[in-house]
N, C-alpha and C positions, 0 to 999 in steps of 0.2 A: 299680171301673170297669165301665161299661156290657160287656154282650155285644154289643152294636155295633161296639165300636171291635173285638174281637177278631176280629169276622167280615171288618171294611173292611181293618183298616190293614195285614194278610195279604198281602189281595190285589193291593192299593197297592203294598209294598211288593215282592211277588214280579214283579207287571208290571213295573214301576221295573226291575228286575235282570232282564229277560230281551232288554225292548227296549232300555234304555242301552247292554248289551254289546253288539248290532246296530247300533248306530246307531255306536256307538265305534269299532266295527271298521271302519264304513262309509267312517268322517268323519274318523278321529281316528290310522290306524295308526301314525306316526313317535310318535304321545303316547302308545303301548301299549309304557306301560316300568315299570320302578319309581324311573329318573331317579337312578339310582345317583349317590350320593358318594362312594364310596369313597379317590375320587382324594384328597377332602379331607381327610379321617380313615380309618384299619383298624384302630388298635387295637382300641377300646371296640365297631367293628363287628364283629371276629373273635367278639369275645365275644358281644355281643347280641343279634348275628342267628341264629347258634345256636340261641342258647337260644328264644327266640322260636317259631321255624321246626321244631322240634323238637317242641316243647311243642304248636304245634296242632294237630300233628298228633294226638297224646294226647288231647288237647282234643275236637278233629273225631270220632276215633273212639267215645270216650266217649258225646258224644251220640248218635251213629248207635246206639249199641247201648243206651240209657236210653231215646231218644226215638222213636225210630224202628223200633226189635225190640219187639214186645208182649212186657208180663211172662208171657202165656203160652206163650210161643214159649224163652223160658231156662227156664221152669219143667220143661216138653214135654224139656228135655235135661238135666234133673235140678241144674240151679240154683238153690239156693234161694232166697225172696226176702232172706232174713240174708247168705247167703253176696255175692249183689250185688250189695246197699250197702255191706259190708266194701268189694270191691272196686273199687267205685264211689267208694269216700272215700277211701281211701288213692292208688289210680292215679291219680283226678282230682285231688289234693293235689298229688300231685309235680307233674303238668302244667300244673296250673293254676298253680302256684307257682313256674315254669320259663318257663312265656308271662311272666308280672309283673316277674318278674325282668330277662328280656328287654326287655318294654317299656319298662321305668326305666330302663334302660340305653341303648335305644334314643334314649328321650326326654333323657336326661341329655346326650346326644352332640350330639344336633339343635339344644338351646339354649344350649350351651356353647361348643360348636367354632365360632366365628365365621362360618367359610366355610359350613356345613352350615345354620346359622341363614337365612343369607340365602336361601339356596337352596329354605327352606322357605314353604310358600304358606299361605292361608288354609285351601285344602282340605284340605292335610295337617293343620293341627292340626286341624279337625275330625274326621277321620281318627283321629286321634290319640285326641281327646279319648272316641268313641264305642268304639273299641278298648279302651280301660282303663276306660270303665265298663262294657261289657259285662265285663272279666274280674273286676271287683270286685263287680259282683252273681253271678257266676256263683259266684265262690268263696265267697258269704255263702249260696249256696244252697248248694252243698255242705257247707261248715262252720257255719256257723247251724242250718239246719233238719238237721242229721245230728248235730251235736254239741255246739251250745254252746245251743240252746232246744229241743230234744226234735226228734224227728223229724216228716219230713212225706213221704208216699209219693207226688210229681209222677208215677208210672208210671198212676194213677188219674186224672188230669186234666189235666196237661199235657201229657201224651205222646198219650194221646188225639185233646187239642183240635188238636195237630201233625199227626197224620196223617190228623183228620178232612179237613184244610184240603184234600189232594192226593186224596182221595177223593172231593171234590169234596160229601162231606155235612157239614159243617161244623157244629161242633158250643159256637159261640162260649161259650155258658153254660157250661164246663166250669172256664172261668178267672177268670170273676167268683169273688169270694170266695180267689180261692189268697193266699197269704204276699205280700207287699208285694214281697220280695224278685225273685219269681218274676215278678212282673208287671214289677217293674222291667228286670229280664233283659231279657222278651220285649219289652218295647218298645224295647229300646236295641238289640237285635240287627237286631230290622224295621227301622228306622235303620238299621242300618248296611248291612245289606242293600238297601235302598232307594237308596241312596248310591252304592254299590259299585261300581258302570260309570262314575262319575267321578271316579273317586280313582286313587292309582297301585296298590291292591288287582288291578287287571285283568290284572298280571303273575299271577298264580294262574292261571292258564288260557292261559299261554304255556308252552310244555314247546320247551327249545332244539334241537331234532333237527336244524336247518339245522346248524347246527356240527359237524354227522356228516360232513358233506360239503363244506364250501365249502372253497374252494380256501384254500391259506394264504393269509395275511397278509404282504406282503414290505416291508419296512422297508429305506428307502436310508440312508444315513449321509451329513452334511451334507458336501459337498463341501469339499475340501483342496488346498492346491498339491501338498502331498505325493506320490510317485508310491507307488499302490498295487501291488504286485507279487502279490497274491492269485490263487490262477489261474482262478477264474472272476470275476474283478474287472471285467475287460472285455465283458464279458457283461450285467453290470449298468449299468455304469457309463461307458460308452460314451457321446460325445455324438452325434449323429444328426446325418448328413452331409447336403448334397444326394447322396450317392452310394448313401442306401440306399433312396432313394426312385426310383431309375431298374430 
């Protein structure tokens, strides 16, 4: 692939995600959810949301310290480059293998449980579908080029071409030529990144701290002839006179 598309589709991709979440927050706040189903299914969610949510974060961290820490920044604290791909294959195995799990799971629920199918849109399957192939080229980079066709050192090229981007010296030639794999990744990720402010992804950037504070919740019970004798029954449950309004 051209050093073009690596220098544009970055930048496309990173504008796309900065102003959609403006624009989203502007236009859009009641649709800043993740439009829970819970109500229709919890088993298969108990399980898969876990694992998922769990897993990306493994995931997340993994690259901040592969893509984003220079290898001479681990070396500098006496990491070797052996010792960080050990760690890097085995940690990103479990994670990566705990997000898919997740996902299957997730996806198994969505197409299965009737009620949850309906409720799902076109955007979510793309959603869907951009999710589970970034996690399955991620995990061919890991397991392909670490174990199963020899290794390939991305800390020389793709990590690089990652933080030439925010450096603002961009250095798109660095990706021409990498593993098929790795180019698949990064395009599916600028995708999904590109996307991101219009999916229900925007809950990532909700943190619930109103629920530190807001008043309860008071839940009435559906009216009975019954006479309630609870002693603050009347409190609640009072019908409203013309005599409370004088």
């Amino acid at each position: 692939m051209t050093s073009t598309l690596w220098l544009t589709l970055p930048y496309v991709a990173f504008t796309s995600f900065v102003l959609g979440h403006l624009w989203r927050y502007r236009n859009d706040q009641f649709g800043w959810t993740t439009r829970s189903s819970q109500i229709y299914e919890s088993r298969l969610l108990r399980l898969g949301s876990p694992l998922f949510h769990f897993g990306m974060l493994g995931v997340i961290g993994g690259h901040v310290m592969g893509v984003l820490i220079p290898a001479s920044w681990t070396a500098a604290v006496g990491i070797s480059e052996h010792a960080y791909h050990l760690v890097a294959v085995s940690a990103g195995s479990v994670a990566g293998a705990a997000v898919l799990a997740g996902v299957g799971i997730l996806l198994y629920r969505r197409f299965t449980v009737p009620a949850v199918r309906k409720a799902t849109t076109a955007n979510d399957k793309l959603m869907y579908a951009l999710l589970a192939a970034a996690l399955i080229t991620g995990l061919l980079n890991t397991w392909g080029s670490n174990l199963l066709w020899g290794t390939y050192n991305y800390r020389e090229t793709v990590s690089p071409w990652f933080r030439s981007l925010f450096t603002l010296t961009p250095e798109p030639g660095l990706m021409v030529g990498t593993p098929w794999t790795f180019q698949a990744h990064g395009l599916v990720v600028l995708t999904l990144i590109g996307i991101w402010p219009y999916t229900r992804l925007v809950h990532m950037f909700s943190a619930p701290l109103g629920y530190l504070t807001r008043p309860y919740i008071v839940y009435r019970r559906k009216e009975s002839n019954a006479p309630d004798t609870r002693r603050y029954a009347r409190a609640w449950d009072a019908p409203v006179t013309p005599e409370h309004w004088r």
